[in-house]
N, C-alpha and C positions, 0 to 999 in steps of 0.2 A: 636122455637128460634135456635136451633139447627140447621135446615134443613137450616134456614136462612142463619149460617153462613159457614156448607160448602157449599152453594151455591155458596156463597161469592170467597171461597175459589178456587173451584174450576173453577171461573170466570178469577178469578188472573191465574191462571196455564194457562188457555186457550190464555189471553192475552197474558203472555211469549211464551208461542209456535209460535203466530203466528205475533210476535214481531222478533222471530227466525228465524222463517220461511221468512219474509221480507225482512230478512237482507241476509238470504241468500241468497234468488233470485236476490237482488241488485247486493250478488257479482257473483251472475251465468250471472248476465247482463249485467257486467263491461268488466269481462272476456270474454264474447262473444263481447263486442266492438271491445275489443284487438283482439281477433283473425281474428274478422272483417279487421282491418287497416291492421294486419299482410297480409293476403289475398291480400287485394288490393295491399299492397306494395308487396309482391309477386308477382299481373296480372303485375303493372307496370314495374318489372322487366323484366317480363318474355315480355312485349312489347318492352321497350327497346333491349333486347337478340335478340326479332325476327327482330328488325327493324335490328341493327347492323349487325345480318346472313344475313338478307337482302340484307344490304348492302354491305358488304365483297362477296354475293356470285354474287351480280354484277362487284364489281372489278375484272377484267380479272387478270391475274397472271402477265403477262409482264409489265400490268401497277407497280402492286407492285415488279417485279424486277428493274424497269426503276428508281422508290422509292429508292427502297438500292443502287441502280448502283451511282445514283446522290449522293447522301449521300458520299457516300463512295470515290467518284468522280473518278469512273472508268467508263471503257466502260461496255454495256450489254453482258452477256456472248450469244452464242447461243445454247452450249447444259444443258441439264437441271441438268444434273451433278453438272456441274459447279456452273448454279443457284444456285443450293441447298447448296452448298459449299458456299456460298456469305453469302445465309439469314445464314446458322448457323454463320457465323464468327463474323455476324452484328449483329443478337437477338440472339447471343448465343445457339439457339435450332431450331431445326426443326418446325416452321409454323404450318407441315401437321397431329403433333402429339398433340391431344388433351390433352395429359398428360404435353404438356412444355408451356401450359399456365402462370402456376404459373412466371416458368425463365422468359419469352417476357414479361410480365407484371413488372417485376425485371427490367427488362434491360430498358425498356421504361420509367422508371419510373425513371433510375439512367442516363439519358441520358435527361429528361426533369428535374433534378433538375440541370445538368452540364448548359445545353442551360439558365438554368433561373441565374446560377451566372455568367454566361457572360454578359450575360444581365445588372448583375447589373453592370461588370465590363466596362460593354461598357458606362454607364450611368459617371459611376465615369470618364471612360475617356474623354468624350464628356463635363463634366464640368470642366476638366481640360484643355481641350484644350479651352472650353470659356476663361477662366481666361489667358490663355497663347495669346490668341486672343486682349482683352484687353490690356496688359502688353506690346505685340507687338505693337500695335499701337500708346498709348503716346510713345514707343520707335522713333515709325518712325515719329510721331508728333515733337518729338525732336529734332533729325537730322534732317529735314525737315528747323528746325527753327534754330539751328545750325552753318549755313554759313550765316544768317544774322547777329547773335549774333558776331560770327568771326571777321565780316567786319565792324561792329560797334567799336571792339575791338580794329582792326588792324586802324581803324582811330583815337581813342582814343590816341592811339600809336606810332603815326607817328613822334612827337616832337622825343621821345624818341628812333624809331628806328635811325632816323636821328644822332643823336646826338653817338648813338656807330656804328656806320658806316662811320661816316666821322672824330668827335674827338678824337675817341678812335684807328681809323685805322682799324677796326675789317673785318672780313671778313662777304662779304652780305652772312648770311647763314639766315636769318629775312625780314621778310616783305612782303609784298605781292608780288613783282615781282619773288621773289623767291619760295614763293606757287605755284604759277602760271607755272611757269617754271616748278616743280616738275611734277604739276599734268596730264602737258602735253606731259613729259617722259612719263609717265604712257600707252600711246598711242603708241607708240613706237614698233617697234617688238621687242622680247626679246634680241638678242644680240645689237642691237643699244641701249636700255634702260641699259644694264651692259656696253657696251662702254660708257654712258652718264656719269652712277654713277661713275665709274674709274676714268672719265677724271673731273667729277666736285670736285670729293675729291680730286685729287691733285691740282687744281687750287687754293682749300680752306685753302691747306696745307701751298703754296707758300703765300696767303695771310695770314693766321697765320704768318708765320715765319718771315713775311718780305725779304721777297727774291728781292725783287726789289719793287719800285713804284707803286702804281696803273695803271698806262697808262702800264709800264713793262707788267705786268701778261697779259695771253691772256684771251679771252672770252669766253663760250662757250653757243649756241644758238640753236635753235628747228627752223627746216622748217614751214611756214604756210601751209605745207600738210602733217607735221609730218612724213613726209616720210625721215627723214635725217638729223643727226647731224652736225652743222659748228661748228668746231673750229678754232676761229679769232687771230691772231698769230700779236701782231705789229710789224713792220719793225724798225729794231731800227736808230736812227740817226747816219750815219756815216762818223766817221772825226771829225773836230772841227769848223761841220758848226751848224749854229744856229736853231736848234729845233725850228719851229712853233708850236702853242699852239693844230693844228690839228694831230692827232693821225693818222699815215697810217697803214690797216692791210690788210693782206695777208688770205684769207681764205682756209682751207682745208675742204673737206665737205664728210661726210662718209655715204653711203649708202648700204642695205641693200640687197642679191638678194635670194627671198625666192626659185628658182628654182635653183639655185647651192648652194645654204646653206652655203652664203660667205658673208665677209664685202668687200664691194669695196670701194674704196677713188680717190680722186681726188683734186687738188692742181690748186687755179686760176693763170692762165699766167700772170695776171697785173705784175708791178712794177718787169720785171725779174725774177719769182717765177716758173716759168714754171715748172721746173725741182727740185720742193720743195723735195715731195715725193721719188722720184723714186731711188733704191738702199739705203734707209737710213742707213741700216748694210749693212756691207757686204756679198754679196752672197745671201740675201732677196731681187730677182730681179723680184718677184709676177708675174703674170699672166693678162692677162688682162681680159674684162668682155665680154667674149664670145656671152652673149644673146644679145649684141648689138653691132655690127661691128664697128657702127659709133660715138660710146659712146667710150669717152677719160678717160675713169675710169678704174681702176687696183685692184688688192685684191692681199695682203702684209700678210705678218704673224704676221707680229704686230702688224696691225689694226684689224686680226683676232683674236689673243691676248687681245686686249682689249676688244673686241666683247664677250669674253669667247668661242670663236670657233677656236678648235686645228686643225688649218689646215697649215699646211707648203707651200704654194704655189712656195715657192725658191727652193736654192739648198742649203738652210741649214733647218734646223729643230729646233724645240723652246728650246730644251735642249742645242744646241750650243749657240743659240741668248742669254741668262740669260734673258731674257725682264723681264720689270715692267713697271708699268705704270711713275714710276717717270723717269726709262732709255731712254722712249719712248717721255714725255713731254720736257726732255732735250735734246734730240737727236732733236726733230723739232726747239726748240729754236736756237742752235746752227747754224742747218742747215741754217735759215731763217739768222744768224749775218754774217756768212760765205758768201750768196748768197749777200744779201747789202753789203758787203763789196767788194767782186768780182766785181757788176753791178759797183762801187763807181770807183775800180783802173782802169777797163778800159774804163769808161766814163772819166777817165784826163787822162790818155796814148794816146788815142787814140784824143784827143783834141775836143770830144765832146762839153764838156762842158766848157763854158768860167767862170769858177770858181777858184777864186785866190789861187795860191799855200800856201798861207799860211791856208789856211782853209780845206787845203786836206786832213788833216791827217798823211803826209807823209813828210819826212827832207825837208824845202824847196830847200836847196840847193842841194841835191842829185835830187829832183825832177826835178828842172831847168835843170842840166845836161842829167837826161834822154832824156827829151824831147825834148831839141836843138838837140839830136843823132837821134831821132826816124823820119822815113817819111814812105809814102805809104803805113800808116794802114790799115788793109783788116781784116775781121771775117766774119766768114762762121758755121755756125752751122749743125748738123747730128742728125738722128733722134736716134742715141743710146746716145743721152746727150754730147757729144763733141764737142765745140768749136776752130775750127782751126784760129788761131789770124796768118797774117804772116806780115811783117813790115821789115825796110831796115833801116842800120843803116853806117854810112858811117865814115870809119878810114883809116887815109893813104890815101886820094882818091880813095880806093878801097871798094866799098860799100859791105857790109855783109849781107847778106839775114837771117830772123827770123824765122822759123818756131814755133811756141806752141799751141802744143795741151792741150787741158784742159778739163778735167770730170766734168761736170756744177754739176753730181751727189756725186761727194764723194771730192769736191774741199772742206778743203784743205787737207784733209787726204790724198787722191793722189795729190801730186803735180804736178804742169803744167811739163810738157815736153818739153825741148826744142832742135831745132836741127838749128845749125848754118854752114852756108856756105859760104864762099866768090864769089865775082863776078865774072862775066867770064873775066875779067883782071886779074884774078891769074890763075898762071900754076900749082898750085902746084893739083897732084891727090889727096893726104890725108895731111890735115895740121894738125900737132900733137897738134898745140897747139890750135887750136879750139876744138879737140877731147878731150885734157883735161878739157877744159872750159865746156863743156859739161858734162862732168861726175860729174866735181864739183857741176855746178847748177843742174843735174837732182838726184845724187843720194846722196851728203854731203848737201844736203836741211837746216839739224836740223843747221849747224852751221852758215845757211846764216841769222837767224832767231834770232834779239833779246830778249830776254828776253824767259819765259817757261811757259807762261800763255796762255792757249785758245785762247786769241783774238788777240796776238799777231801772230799765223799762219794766222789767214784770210789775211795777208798781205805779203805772201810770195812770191805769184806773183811779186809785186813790189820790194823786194830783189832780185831776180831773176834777175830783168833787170837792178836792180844797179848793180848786179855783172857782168852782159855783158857789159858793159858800163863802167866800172872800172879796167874790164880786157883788154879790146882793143881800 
């Protein structure tokens, strides 16, 4: 029984051992897998390594300089110095040195995390610029629709604009003719477009203010080749004849000359207006437009003035002239009541016109007197603006001969001139008292002149020849 049970015993022991033993070789077998993989992932590396030497030692050298050169975005050097001087600057270490692997691995690594936040930042920007893509286009969808919405409006509105434009008096600064008009300023070369703006705000000013009537103010209008502003000036009615319900206007029209970098202007001949322009200050006697011999157009300082171009073409300069655009708007006004008034006295001196003295404007009974004096009317014109009028007037049986000269351009700021002679039935060489008659009408002018208002000089002409006519 004994032998039984260390048999027993010993049976057990034998089992542990080789229960032990199992277990160990399980982990001798484990451990040998492991070193197995490690192995293999060692061959792999060591293939990858060889492929990579492979590969690098097919890459020629200048392709990998031609690498950094691009990068770097310079030219390829050609001495090798230099190269070398490139890669360290680029990977920080020398290529050829197996020890600066660690750094090029550094560097490539911190130059591929840079490229990848651009990356993201190109992303971010690419969806922002969707979104600005979007947002632009309901924009341009809008304007697009915009000028229909507009003109829906502006018809909605028409009652209304109507109504403060004619009840109220208001000045047309509304409405679609005046859109329109705007927009095709806009066209314009730039000093015609600032002459435009100058000349429309004070047109708007005189209609605010009430400066005169509507048919009063003048106009101001776009060429259909937008190559040129008119400014439409009306002729006013003169005398105490009956105004017709039709409007007559005198056009001045400003043009642009981009190869002398001027405004030119020019003034229509109709209705006596010839000589609208020319000299409106004194001593701004402009230039003419050179690029076209045959072109009747001139450039002024004032119209260069409004143009915003400082060009003095006279013999005076913009600091003597004081211009503005409103000295500039009442200077042609003027000039235009001054020239109708003119065409007016010697269209009835001259017996032109068979219109009744009393509707002339002028005393009728000093008028009557002139006229039964006056014979052998003559007028003759010069191309410097002067009117030689000469006419025969008969006292004593001894007829008196008229000379007057007249500056069509600065009438009546210079007054007519006049020089009187008697016939050849006087002996006399110098007659005193013509000579004083003379000096009175050419140079005591202010006291032939009644009254001291503006429109009362455009009629001094006709003083003038009441005082020849009242003096002999």
């Amino acid at each position: 029984m004994n032998c039984f049970l260390e048999l027993k015993s010993l049976q057990t022991v034998v089992l542990d051992d080789l229960e032990a033993s199992q277990s160990e070789a399980h982990d001798q077998l484990r451990s040998i897998e492991k070193e197995k993989l490690k192995l293999e992932n060692l061959a792999y590396q060591k293939t990858v390594s060889e492929h990579a030497v492979a590969e690098y030692n097919k890459l020629e050298w200048s392709q990998l300089a031609k690498l950094c050169c691009d990068e770097m975005g310079i030219a390829v050097p050609e001495t090798e110095e230099e190269l070398t001087k490139i890669f360290k600057e680029f990977l920080s270490s020398d290529p050829k040195d197996p020890n600066s692997r660690g750094k090029i691995a550094f560097c490539l690594n911190k130059n591929l995390e840079e490229r990848k936040q651009l990356q993201s930042e190109l992303q971010i920007a690419r969806h922002s610029a969707a979104t600005s893509k979007r947002s632009l286009t309901k924009k341009r969808k809008l304007l697009k629709e915009l000028p229909m919405k507009l003109q829906d409006m502006e018809k909605a509105s028409l009652s209304l604009q109507e109504f403060c434009q004619t009840s109220l008096h208001t000045s047309k600064k509304l409405g679609s003719e005046r859109q329109a008009s705007m927009e095709l300023a806009r066209s314009l070369p730039a000093p015609l477009y600032t002459l435009h703006h100058q000349l429309q705000s004070r047109l708007d000013a005189m209609h605010a203010a009430s400066e005169g009537e509507e048919s009063d103010v003048p106009l101001l209008e776009i060429t259909n080749k937008s190559n040129g502003v008119v400014l439409r000036i009306p002729i006013p009615v003169v005398g105490n004849q009956s105004s017709s319900s039709m409007v007559v206007y005198t056009n001045i029209k400003f043009e642009y000359d981009s190869k002398m970098d001027i405004v030119t202007v020019r003034s229509s001949s109709e209705h006596g207006m010839g000589e609208l322009i020319g000299e409106l200050f004194p001593g701004d006697t402009g230039v003419l437009d050179i690029s076209n011999n045959k072109s009747d157009r001139a450039s002024y300082s004032w119209c260069n003035y409004l143009g915003g171009l400082h060009a003095s073409p006279g013999e005076r300069n913009l600091s003597e002239m004081q211009l503005s655009t409103k000295v500039v708007v009442r200077s042609l006004l003027r000039r235009v009541r001054a020239m109708a008034s003119l065409k007016h006295i010697l269209a009835i001196l001259s017996k032109k016109e068979k219109q009744k003295q009393e509707n002339s404007g002028m005393p009728t009974r000093a008028l009557s007197k002139v006229l039964s004096r006056l014979s052998n009317w003559t007028e003759e014109d010069t191309e410097d603006g002067i009117r030689t009028v000469s006419a025969e007037m008969t006292t004593n049986s001894i007829p008196v001969s008229l000379q007057v000269n007249i500056n069509l351009r600065r009438y009546p700021a210079v007054p007519p001139k006049f020089k009187i002679s008697r016939g050849e039935q006087s002996n006399q060489l110098y007659d005193e008292e013509l000579a004083e008659l003379e000096k009175r009408i050419n140079q005591d002018v202010d006291k032939l002149v009644p009254g001291t208002d503006e429109a009362s000089c455009d009629w001094i002409l006709f003083h003038q020849f009441n005082c020849v006519v009242d003096s002999l």
